[in-house]
MARTI-232160 format. One line per 4 residues: number of its first residue (from 1); their letters; for each residue x, y, z of C-alpha. Coordinates in steps of 0.25 Angstrom, whole numbers, plus 5000, padded with zeros to 4 digits. Layout:
BEGIN
NUM) a) X Y Z; ...
end
This chain:
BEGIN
1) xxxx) 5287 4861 5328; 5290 4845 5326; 5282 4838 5319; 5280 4821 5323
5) xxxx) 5274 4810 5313; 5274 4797 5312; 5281 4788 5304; 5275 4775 5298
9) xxxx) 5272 4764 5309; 5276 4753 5298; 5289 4760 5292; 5293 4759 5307
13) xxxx) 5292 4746 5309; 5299 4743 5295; 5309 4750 5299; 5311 4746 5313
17) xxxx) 5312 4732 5305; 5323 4735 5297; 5317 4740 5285; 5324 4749 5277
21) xxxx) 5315 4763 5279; 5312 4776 5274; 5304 4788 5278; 5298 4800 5269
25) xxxx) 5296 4811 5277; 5286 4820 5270; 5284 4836 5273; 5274 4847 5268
29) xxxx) 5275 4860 5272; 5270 4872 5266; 5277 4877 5254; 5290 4888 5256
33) xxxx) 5294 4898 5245; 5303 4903 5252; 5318 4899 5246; 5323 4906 5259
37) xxxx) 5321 4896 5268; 5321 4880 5267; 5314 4870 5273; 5318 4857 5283
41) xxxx) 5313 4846 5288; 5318 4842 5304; 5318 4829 5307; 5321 4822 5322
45) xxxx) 5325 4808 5321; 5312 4799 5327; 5317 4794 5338; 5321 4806 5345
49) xxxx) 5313 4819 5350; 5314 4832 5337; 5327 4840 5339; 5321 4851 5347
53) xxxx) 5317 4840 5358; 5329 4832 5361; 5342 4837 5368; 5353 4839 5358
57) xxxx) 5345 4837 5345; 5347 4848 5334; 5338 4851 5322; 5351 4850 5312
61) xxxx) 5350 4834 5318; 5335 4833 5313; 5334 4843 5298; 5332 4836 5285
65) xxxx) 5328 4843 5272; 5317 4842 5264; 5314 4847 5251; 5303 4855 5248
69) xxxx) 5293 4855 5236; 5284 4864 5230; 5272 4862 5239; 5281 4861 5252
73) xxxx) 5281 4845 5251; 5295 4839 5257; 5299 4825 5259; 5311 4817 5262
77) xxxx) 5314 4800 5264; 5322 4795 5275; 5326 4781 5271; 5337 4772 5283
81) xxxx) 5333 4782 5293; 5328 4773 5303; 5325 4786 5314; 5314 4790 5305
85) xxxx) 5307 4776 5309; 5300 4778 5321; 5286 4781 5325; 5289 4798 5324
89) xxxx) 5296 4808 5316; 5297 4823 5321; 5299 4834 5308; 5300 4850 5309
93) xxxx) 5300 4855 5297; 5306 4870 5297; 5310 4882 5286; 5323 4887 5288
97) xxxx) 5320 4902 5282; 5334 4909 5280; 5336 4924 5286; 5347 4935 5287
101) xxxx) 5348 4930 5298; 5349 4916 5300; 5340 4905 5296; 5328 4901 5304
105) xxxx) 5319 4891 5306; 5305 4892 5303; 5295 4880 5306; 5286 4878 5294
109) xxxx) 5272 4870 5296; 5269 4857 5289; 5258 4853 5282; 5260 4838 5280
113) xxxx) 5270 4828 5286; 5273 4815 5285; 5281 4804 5286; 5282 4791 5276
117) xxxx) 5290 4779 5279; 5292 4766 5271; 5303 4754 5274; 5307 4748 5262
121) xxxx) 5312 4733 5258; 5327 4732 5263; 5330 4727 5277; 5341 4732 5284
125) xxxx) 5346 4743 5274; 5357 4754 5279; 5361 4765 5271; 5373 4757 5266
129) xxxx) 5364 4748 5259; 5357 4750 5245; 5343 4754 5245; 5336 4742 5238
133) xxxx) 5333 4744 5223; 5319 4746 5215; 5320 4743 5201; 5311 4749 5192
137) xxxx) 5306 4747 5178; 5298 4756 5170; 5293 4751 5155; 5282 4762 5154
141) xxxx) 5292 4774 5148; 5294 4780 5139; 5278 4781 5138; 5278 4785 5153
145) xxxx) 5288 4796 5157; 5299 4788 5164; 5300 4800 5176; 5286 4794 5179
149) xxxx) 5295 4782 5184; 5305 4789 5188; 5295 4796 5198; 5290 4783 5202
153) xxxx) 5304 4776 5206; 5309 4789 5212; 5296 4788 5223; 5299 4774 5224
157) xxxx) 5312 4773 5228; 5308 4785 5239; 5297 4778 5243; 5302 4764 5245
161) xxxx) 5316 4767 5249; 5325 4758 5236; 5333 4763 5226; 5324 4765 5215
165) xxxx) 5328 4762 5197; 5319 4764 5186; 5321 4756 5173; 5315 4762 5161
169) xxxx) 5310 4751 5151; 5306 4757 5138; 5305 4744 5128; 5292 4739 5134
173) xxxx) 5280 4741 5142; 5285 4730 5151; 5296 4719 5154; 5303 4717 5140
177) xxxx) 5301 4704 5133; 5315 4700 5127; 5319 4698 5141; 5316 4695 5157
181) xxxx) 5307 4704 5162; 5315 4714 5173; 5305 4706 5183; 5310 4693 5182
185) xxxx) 5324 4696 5181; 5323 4705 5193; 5330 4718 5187; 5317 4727 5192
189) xxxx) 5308 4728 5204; 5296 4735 5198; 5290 4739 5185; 5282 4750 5178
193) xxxx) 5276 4743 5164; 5262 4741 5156; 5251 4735 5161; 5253 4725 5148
197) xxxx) 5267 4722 5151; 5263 4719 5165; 5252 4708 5160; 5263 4703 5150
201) xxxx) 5271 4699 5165; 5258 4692 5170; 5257 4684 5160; 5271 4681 5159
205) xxxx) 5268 4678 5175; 5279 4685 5178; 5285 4680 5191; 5291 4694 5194
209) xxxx) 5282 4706 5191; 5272 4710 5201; 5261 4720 5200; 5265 4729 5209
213) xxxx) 5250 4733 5212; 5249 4748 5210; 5248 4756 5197; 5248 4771 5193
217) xxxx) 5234 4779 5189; 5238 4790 5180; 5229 4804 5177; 5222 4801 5164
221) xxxx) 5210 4809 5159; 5200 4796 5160; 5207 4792 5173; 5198 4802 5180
225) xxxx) 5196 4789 5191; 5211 4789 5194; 5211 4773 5190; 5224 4765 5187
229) xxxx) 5227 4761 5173; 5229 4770 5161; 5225 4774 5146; 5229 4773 5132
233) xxxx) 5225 4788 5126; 5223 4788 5111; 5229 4797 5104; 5229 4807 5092
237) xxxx) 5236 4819 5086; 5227 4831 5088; 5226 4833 5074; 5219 4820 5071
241) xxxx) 5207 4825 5082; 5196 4829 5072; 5196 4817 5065; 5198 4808 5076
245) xxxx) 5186 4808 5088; 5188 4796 5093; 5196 4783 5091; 5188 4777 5080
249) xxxx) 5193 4788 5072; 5205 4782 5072; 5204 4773 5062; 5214 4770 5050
253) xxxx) 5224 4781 5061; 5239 4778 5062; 5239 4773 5075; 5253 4772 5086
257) xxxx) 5253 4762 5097; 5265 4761 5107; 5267 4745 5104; 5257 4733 5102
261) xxxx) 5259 4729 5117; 5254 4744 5125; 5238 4743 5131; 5236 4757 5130
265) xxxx) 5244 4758 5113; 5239 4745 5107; 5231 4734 5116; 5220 4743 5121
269) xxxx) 5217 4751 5106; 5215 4736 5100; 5206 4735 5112; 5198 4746 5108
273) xxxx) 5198 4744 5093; 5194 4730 5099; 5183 4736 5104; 5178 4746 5094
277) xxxx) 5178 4734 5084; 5191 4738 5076; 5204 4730 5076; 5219 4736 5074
281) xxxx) 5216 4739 5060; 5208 4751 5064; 5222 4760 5064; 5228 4761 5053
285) xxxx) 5242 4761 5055; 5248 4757 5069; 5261 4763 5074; 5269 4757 5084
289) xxxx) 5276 4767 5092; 5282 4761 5102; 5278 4766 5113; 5266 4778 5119
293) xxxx) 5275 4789 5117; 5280 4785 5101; 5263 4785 5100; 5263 4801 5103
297) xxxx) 5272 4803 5096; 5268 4797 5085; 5254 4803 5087; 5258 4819 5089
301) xxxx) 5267 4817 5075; 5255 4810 5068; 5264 4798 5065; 5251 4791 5070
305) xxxx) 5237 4796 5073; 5234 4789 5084; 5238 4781 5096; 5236 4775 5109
309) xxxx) 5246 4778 5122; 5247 4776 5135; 5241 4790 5141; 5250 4791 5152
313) xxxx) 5261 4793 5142; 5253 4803 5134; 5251 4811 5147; 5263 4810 5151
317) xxxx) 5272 4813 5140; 5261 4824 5134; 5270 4834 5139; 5282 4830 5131
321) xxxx) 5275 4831 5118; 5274 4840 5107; 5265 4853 5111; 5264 4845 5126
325) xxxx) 5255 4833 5117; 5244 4843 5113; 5242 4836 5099; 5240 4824 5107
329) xxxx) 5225 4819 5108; 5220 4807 5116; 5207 4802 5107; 5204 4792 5116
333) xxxx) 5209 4785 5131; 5207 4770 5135; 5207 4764 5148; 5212 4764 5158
337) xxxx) 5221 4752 5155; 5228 4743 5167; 5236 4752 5174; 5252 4751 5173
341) xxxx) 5256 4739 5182; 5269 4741 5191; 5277 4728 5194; 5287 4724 5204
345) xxxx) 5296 4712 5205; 5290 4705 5213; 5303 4700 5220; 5303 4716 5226
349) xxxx) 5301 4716 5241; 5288 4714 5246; 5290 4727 5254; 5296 4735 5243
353) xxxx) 5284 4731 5234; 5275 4739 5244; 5281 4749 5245; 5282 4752 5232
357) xxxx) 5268 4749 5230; 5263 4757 5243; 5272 4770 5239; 5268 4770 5224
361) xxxx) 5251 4770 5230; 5255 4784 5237; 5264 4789 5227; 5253 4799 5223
365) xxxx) 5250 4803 5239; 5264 4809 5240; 5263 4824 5234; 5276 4822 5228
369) xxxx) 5276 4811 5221; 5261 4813 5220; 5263 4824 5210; 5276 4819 5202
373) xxxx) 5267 4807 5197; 5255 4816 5193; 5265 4822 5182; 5265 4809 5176
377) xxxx) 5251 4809 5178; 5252 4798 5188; 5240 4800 5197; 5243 4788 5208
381) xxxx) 5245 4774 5210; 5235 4763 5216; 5234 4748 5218; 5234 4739 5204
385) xxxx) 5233 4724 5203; 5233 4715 5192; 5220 4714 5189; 5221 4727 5181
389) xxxx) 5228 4720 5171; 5217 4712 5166; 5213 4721 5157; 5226 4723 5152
393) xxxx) 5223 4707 5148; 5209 4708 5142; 5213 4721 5135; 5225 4712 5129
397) xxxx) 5216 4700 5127; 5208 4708 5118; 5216 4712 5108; 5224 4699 5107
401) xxxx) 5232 4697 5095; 5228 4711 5088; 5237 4721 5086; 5241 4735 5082
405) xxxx) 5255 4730 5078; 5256 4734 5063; 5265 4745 5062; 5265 4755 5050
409) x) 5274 4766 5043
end
């Protein structure tokens, strides 16, 4: 009838420490129908024996609700509730079904259960205190859907306990340059930017940004390996598909880049002219758009012929476009290109750091948030180091003072 599990052995010790705490208790029971009845979760403090065992206890003193999703998954965080730090919790999970006459209480089995804890930065918080903060800066929207981000710091702040902010930068791929970086003045705790403006801070040797070293894999139709970094798709209007086979064809097109800093719009197809033994001449004119989206755009109304985006923007904005983007080709893919970095302020607590990093490499694990991320088409998140952005460098080196920059109407 009770079911008894294990909490984790080192959330205990933080928390006997004065850490400040929280647990996740995670329920999967098999899914209801049924709009007559309502299911609970029974909980017994646990340092005492379930309600049923211990003089004078009552299960009104032990019921907490959970909500119930489609495949019968429930979940809910205790944070301060430092009863729920101790070596064993006792659950019962019931149905309360409603009759004519009287409701009653069926037990319901369960398939999975579990019990994740995590202490967090503050020492000594109460409830009268303020959670501590978590800033958040995001320069990859509008190409990247900001809910995307939204996602991500709503899981954080479950996960690690703070009160969590996202700030939505849209000016530049990274840390704008007619003023302090948000690192150095220490106005954010972690960042979301490109994998150029991120080598722009190491050679700045910026004192602040740190690599937090973890990155996102996204679903692409190259990335059958599941690897990290990205791609630039090539685009075309539908239209222009018997003419054009492949990107030699190109040559003399109208052509639409984001701006003369993106890898995946500008440095990498200067690479590839590079390479095929062409130079910037081989378009004939060259749009700036400002930014992956604008490029579509510019594409699906034959304002240009051609382009270069960032592929996880075409895939994830496809949706939105005209006809769901069916006149929308991709001629050709490159990469993948060093993955997106994620930088923290490397003032942030040692601890907080880890567990940011430690909840963002399950993230995918937990059905939940496993599959909100996969509507973005983010498949998981796994370790990343600096050494990745070497070939952001030698991709940069090659093309050194060459440009698409001329802009025509």
């Amino acid at each position: 009838m009770w079911k008894e599990i294990h909490t984790n052995k080192k959330t205990v010790e933080c928390c006997k420490a004065g850490y400040d705490c929280m647990a996740k208790l995670v329920v999967v029971v098999p899914r209801t129908d049924d709009s007559s009845s309502s299911t609970f979760c029974s909980i017994w403090s646990p340092s005492h024996h379930p309600p049923d065992l211990q003089a004078g206890g009552t299960a009104d003193q032990a019921t907490s609700f959970f909500h119930q999703t489609d495949t019968g998954f429930f979940w809910k965080t205790f944070r301060n509730h430092r009863q729920w730090f101790s070596d064993t919790v006792f659950i019962r999970i019931s149905k309360k079904v409603r009759r004519s006459q009287g409701d009653q209480l069926v037990y319901v089995s369960v398939r999975e259960l579990r019990i994740e804890c995590s202490a967090h930065l503050r020492l000594g918080l109460t409830m009268t205190h303020p959670r501590p903060k978590l800033r958040i800066i995001t320069y990859m929207c509008p190409s990247h859907p900001v809910e995307l981000y939204e996602l991500i710091m709503q899981y954080l702040e479950e996960e690690t306990g703070c009160e969590a902010s996202l700030l939505y930068e849209s000016r530049g791929p990274g840390p704008l340059s007619d003023r302090v970086d948000p690192f150095t003045d220490n106005s954010v705790d972690m960042g979301f930017l490109t994998a150029s403006a991120y080598v722009k801070l190491l050679d700045a040797q910026n004192n602040y940004a740190e690599l937090l070293p973890v990155t996102a894999v996204f679903d692409h139709p190259k990335n059958t390996e599941g690897v990290r970094g990205y791609y630039s798709d090539v685009i075309i209007h539908v239209d222009g598909r018997k003419h054009v086979k492949e990107f030699l064809d190109l040559r003399g097109c109208r052509w639409a880049y984001s701006d003369e800093n993106s890898l995946s719009a500008s440095t990498v197809i200067l690479k590839t002219l590079k390479e095929l033994g062409e130079n910037s001449s081989f378009f004939g004119n060259t749009l700036r758009s400002g930014s992956h989206l604008n490029s579509i755009h510019m594409v699906l109304s034959k304002q240009a012929e051609a382009a270069a985006v960032d592929a996880n923007t075409l895939s994830c904005n496809k949706k939105y476009l005209p006809g769901g983007g069916k006149d929308i080709q991709v001629l050709y893919s490159i990469g993948p290109l060093p993955p997106y970095p994620i930088v923290v302020n490397n003032r942030l607590d040692r601890l907080l750091k880890e567990n940011i990093l430690q909840a963002l490499l399950k993230m995918q694990q937990t059905r939940l948030w496993g599959s909100r991320l996969k509507k973005f088409g983010l498949l998981k998140f796994v370790p990343n180091n600096k050494d990745n952005y070497q070939e952001e460098r030698e991709i940069q080196d090659a093309v050194k003072n060459v440009s698409l920059g001329t802009r025509y109407y």
